[in-house]
Structure formats: C-alpha cells, structure tokens
MARMARKE-263249 format. One line per field, with one value per residue (C-alpha): residue in three letters; x, y, z; residue number from 1; chain. Coordinates in steps of 0.25 Angstrom, whole numbers. Each point is the difference from the previous one (the first is absolute). Example, Ala and Ser with C-alpha at 12.3 -4.5 7.8 and 13.67 -1.06 7.14 Angstrom:
BEGIN
r <- [ala/ser]
x <- [49/6]
y <- [-18/14]
z <- [31/-2]
k <- [1/2]
c <- [A/A]
***
This chain:
BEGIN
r <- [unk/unk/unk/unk/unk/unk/unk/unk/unk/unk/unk/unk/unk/unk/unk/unk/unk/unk/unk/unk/unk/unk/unk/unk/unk/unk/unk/unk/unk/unk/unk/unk/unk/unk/unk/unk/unk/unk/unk/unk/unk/unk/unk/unk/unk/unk/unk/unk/unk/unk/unk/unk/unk/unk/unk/unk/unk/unk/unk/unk/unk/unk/unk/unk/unk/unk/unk/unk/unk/unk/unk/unk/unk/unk/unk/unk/unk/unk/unk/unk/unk/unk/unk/unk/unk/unk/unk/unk/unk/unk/unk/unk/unk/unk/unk/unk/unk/unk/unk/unk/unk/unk/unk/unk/unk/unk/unk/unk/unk/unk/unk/unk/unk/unk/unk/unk/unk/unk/unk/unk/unk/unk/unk/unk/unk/unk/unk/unk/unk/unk/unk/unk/unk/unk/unk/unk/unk/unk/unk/unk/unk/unk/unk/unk/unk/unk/unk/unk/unk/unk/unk/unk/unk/unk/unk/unk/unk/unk/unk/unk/unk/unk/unk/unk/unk/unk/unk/unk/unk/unk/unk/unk/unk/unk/unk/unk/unk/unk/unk/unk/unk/unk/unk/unk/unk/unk/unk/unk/unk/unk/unk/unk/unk/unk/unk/unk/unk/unk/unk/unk/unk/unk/unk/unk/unk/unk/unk/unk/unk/unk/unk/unk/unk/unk/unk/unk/unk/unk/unk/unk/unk/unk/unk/unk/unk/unk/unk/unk/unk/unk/unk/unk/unk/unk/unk/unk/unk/unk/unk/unk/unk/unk/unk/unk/unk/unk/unk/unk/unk/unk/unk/unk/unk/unk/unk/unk/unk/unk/unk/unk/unk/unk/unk/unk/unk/unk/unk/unk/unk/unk/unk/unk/unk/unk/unk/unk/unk/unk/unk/unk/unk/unk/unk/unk/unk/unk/unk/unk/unk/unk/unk/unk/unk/unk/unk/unk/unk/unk/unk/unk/unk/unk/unk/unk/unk/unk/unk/unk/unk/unk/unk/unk/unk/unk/unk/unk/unk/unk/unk/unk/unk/unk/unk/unk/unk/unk/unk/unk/unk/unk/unk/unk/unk/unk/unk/unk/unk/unk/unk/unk/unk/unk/unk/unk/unk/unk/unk/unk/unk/unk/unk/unk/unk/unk/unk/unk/unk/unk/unk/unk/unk/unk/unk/unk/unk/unk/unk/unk/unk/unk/unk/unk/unk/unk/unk/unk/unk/unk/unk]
x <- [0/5/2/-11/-9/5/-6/-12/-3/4/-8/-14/2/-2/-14/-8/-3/-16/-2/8/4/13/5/5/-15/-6/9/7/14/6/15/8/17/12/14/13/4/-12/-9/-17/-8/-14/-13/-10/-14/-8/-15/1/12/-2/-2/2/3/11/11/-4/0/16/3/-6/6/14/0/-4/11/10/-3/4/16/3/-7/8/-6/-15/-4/-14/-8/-14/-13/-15/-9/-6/-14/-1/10/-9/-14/9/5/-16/-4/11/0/-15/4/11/-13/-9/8/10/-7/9/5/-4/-9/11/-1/13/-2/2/14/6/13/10/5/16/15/10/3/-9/0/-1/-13/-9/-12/1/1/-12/-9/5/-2/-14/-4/3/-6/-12/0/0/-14/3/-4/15/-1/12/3/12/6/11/-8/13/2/-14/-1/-9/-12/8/7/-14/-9/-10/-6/-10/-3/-2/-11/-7/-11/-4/11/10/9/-3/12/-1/-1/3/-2/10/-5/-9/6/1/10/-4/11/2/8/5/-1/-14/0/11/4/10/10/-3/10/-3/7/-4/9/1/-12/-9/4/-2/-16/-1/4/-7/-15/3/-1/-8/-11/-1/-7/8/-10/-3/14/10/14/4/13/6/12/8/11/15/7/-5/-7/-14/-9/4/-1/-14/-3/6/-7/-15/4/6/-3/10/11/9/5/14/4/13/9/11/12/7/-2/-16/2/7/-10/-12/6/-2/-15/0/6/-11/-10/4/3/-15/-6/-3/4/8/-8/11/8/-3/11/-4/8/8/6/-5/-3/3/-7/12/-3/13/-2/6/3/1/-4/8/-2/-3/-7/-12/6/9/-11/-9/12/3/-12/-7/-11/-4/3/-13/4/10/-5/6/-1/-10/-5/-12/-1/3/-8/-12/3/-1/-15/-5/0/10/9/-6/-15/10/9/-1/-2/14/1/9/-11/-9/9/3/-16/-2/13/-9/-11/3/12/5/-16/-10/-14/-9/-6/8/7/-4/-3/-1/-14/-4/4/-8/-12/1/1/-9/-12/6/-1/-14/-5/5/-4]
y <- [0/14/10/8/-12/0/15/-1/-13/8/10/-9/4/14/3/15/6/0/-13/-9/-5/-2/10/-10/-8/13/5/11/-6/1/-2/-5/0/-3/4/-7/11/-4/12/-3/6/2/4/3/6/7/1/16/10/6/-12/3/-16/2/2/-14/-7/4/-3/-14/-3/5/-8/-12/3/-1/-12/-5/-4/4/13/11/12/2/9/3/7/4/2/0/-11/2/-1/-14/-4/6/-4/-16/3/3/-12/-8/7/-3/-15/-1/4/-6/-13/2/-1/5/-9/12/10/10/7/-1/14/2/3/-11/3/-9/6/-6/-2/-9/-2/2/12/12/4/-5/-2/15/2/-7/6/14/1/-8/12/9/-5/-2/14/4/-5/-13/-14/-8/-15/-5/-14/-5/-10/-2/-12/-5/16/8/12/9/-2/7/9/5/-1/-10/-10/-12/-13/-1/-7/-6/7/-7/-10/12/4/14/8/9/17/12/12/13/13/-3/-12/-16/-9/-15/-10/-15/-7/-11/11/-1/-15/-3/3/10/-8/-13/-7/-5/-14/1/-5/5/-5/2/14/2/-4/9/12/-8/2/14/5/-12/-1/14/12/11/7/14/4/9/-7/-12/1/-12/-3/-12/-6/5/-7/-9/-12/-9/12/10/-9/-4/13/4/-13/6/15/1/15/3/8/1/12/-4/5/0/9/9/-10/-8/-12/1/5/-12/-8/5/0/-15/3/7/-10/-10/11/1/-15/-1/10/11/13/7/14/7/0/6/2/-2/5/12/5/7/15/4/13/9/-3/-8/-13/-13/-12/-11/-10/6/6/0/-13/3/7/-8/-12/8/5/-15/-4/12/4/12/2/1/5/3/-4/7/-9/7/-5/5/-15/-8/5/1/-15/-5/8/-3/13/2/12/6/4/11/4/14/1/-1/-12/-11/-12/11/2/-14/-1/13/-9/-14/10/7/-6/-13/-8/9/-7/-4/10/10/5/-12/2/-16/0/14/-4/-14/7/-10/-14/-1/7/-7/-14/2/5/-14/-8]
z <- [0/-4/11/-8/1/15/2/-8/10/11/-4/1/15/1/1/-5/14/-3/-8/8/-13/-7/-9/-11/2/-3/-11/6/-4/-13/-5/9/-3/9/-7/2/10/10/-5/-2/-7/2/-6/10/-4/9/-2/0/-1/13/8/16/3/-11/10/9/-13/-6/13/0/-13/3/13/-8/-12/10/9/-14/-1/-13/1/8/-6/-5/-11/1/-11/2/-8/-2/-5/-13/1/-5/11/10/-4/-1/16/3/-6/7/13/1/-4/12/10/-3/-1/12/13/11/11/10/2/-2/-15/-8/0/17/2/10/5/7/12/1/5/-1/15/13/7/-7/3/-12/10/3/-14/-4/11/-2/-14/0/10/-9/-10/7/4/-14/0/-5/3/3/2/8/0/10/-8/10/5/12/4/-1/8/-11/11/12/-9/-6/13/-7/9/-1/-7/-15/-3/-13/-10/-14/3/1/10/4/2/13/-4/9/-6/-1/-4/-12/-3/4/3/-1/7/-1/9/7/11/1/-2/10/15/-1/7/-7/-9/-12/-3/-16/-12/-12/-9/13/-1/-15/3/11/-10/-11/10/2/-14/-4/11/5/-6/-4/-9/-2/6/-7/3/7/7/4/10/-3/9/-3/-10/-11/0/0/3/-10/-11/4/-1/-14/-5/5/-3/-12/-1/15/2/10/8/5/16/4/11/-5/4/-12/6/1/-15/-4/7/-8/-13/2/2/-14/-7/5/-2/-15/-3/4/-10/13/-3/8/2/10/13/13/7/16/14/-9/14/11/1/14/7/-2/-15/-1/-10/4/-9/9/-13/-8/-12/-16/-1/-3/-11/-5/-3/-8/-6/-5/-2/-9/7/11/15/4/15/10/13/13/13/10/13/-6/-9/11/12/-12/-4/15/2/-14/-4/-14/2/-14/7/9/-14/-6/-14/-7/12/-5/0/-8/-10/-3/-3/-7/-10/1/-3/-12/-6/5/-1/-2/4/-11/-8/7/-15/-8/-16/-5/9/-6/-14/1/4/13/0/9/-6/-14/8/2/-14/-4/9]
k <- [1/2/3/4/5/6/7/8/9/10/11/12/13/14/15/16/17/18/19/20/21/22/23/24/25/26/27/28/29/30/31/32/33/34/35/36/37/38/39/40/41/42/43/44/45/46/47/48/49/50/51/52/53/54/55/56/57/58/59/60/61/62/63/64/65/66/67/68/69/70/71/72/73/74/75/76/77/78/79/80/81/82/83/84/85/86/87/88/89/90/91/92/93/94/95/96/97/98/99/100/101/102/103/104/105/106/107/108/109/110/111/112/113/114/115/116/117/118/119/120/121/122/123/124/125/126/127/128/129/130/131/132/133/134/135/136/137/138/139/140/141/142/143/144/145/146/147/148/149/150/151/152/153/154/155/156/157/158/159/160/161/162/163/164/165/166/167/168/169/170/171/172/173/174/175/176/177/178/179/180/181/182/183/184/185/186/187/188/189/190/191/192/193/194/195/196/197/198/199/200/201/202/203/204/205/206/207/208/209/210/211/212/213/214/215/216/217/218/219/220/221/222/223/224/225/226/227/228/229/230/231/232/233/234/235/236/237/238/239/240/241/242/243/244/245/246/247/248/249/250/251/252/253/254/255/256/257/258/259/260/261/262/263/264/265/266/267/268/269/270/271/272/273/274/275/276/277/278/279/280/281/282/283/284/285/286/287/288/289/290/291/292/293/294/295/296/297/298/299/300/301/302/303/304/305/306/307/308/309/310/311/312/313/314/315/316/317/318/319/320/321/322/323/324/325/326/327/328/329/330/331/332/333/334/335/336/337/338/339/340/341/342/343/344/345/346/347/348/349/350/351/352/353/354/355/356/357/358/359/360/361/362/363/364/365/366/367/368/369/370/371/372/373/374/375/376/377/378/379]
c <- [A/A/A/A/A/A/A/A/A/A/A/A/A/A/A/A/A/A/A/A/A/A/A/A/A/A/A/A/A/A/A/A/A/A/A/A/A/A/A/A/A/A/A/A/A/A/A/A/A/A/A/A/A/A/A/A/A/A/A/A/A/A/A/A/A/A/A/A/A/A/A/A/A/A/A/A/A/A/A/A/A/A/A/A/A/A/A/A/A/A/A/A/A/A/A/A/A/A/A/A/A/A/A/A/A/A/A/A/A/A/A/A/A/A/A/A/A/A/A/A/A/A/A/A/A/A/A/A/A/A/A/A/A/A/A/A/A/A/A/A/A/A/A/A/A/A/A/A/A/A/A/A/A/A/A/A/A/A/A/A/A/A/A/A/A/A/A/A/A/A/A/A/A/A/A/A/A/A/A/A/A/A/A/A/A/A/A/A/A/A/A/A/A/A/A/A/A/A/A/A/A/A/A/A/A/A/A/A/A/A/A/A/A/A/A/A/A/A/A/A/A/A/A/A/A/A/A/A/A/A/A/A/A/A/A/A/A/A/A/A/A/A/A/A/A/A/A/A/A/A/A/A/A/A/A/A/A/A/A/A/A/A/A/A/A/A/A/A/A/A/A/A/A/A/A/A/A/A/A/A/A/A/A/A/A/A/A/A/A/A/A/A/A/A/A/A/A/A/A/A/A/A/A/A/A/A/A/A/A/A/A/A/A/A/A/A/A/A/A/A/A/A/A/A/A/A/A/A/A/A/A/A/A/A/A/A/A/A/A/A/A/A/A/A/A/A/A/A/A/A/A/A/A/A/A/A/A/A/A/A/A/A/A/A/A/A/A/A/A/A/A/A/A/A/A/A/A/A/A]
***
C-alpha cells in the first residue's frame, strides 16, 4: 500500500463535526500526494467558503497526515464543493443517518472530550470538575462521566450525592445545576462506598465503561466530558471504539519529566484515531501574597508539549489553596473565579475554538436544510 493509500485510509477516521460522518465517505477528499521528500498533498472541499468548523477540520486532517511515517509535512489545499458535489454529500449524508444507528444516545454532533495525562497526580479530576462548572455556567447542559473507575473522586470534588437509579431501562445520570446551566455526573462514586476498593480486571473494567455510555441516558446534554485513568490502556480504548467523534485534551504539569510522560499519552491518543484538541498545563507555580511567583514544578512544560505535538496551550493553571479547599467541600474553585479566571478562560477556548457545542457556528446543518427535518420528509 502506498503512503497515499495510507493517508486516504487514515483519513476515513476523521469525521465533519456536524454529520459524524467521515470526510472521504461524504466526499470531501480529493487528490491526495506524498513526494519523496515526506510532503502531502491534500484536496479538502469544504461545503461553503466561509465555513467557521473550517479550522477544527485542517486540524483534524493535518494530525491525521502525520500519525502517518512517511508523511513529515502536510500540504493542504482548500476548496468548495460544486453543487453537484454538495447535492451528492445530501444524499449520502441522509443515507449515513438513516442507516447508522448510534451506540448511544449521544449525537455524533455532541463534543466529547477525554480528560487525560500520562501519569497520576496532576490534578486531571480538578481539571475536569472546573471546566464542567464553567461550562455549566455558560448555560450549558455538561455530562460528566468519571471513567477512572479504580480512582473516582468526581462525586466529592462536584458535591453530588445520591443513588442513581434506573428509567426506560437507562441509568439516570445525577444533575446539579450551576447558574443556568446543568452538570450530569456518572460515577463509581455514587455506585460505591468511598473508601471501598474495587478488585476488577481488565475486561471487567472495560464493561463498567461499556454500561456507562451504553445504558445511561445522556440526552439532551451539550458536551460529555469524560476523565480517564492516567496512562494508556483498557478503558481508553473502550471508549475510542464507542465514540469515534472524542477528542482528547492532554493535562500535564510544567516539569519535563510530566511532559515526557504525556507524550506517551498522545502517542496512544493518535494511534487510536482520537484527536489531540490541546494541553493544559496544570500546578504552573504559586503566586504568593507579595506577588512573588514560584515555580516549584518547574517550568515550560506545558509549552514544550503543545509545541511538539502542534496544537494549543489551552491553559496555565496556578496552584491556589482555592482548588484544594474547594475539592474537599465540593464546591469547584471556578464558582468564586472572576471573569479572565483561569478555569473561565479555558472554557471561554473549549467554547469558542477548541469544541464548539452543536450548532453553535455550524453550516453542514444550515446547508442541509437539517437532517432531521429532512429524515422525516422521507420517512
């Protein structure tokens, strides 16, 4: 197989953020060229010049390119569907949905992003929690599933309590609201004593995961975040096989070693087709009272990894007695954040840049007239 073939097959994987779809299935993938010096060309065609998901998908295709060996450099050349071409992705995009029933009840169009690291203790839980407040506060509906099924502490660190229980044969996620908006948790925290060990293996494990994306209702939210245990392993590879449309936002502290360490979380991320969306780089020093900054971590990092692996620094996170006093009373530091706070910042970029929520600036929906609607004409 040529490394063109190698691309174009790679390419089957990334999906257009409103369809779920892939772009080669729907057409949006034309010549495709690797040179002897590692450089590929590609013809993307976009459904509309002006497209605003435009920038998520040359980033999606460049990181495909490249988890590529012989490609070291990507070329990308962009265009617009004839109307031919378009009136053909309609007809096949109606096709894919009428035909591919989801494993969930989470839309391909719902942004799902896997919280992770390469090693324990950098403060991923805090991560997760903060950024689904802030979300939340945004007015959105935030689904929260704690996927680190050996070390759950999303129940404490969010103050939600009580027993899940069972509707339409579904488990019913727990939901607290903040401001105008909703967080809906699943965890072993509210299935399990707190202090309990669980003596699971592996493919134990991978059914728990499995039942909480298969057998829970997750409708009606805007984004499913998801903590995973550090590392690689069973759990995210269950997950990348039920939710082909996840990304994953990489945490690390600034110390080279942590940096190291996550790399190897990338590398797993992108050999398993889930886009890396950005790193967060958590515990970036302490500010003390005087206003004198301490890097007891180190530095540079965070940096450094987004650096290698092409995408943004999504955050610098200071350590704050704030976070930790918040995490023991279940009450996430971002609710007592100003505006230009840190947590508020890294969801005003999960927001607007990183994973807009559906519909938020789409123009495959607007331009199909809506599946939906569509759908049901035919039906």
């Amino acid at each position: 197989m040529t490394a063109a073939d190698q691309l174009r097959e790679r390419l089957n994987q990334v999906l257009d953020p409103e369809l779920g779809a892939s772009i080669v299935e729907l057409g949006m993938v034309g010549t495709i060229d690797v040179d002897s010096n590692g450089l590929a060309k590609i013809q993307i065609a976009l459904t509309t010049a002006g497209c605003p998901l435009r920038a998520q998908i040359e980033r999606d295709v460049r990181e495909a390119a490249l988890s590529i060996e012989a490609v070291h450099a990507v070329e990308l050349v962009m265009g617009v569907l004839e109307p031919e071409a378009k009136a053909e992705l309609m007809r096949r995009a109606r096709t894919i949905a009428q035909t591919r029933a989801p494993l969930t009840s989470i839309p391909y169009q719902t942004p799902v992003l896997m919280i992770a690291s390469g090693k324990g203790g950098v403060g991923k839980s805090s991560v997760t929690a903060n950024l689904a407040v802030a979300l939340a506060e945004r007015g959105l509906r935030v689904g929260v599933l704690d996927a680190d099924i050996w070390g759950f502490s999303l129940s404490r660190l969010l103050g939600i309590e009580g027993d899940v229980r069972a509707s339409g044969g579904k488990m019913q996620p727990l939901e607290k609201c903040f401001a105008q908006g909703s967080v809906k948790l699943l965890s072993m925290g509210l299935l399990a004593d707190e202090d309990q060990a669980l003596l699971w293996r592996g493919l134990i494990v991978q059914k728990a995961v499995a039942q909480f994306i298969e057998d829970a209702d997750w409708s009606g939210i805007d984004y499913l975040l998801i903590d995973t245990p550090p590392g690689t392993g069973d759990i995210a590879m269950t997950l990348a096989r039920l939710l082909p449309q996840m990304g994953q936002l990489l945490v690390t502290t600034p110390a080279h070693a942590a940096q190291r360490v996550a790399q190897r979380a990338a590398d797993f991320a992108r050999k398993s087709n889930i886009r890396v969306l950005g790193v967060i780089e958590n515990m970036s020093g302490v500010t003390c009272v005087c206003g004198q900054r301490h890097a007891f971590f180190g530095e540079g990092g965070g940096r450094e990894l987004s650096d290698e692996l092409g995408v943004p620094l999504l955050a610098e996170i200071e350590l704050g007695v704030a976070i930790g006093v918040g995490a023991d009373l279940g009450e996430p530091a971002v609710v007592h954040e100003g505006p230009n706070g840190p947590f508020r910042q890294l969801a005003e970029r999960v927001f607007a840049d990183i994973a807009p929520p559906a519909g938020a600036l789409g123009c495959t929906a607007r331009m199909l007239d809506s599946l939906e609607r569509a759908l049901h004409v035919s039906s």
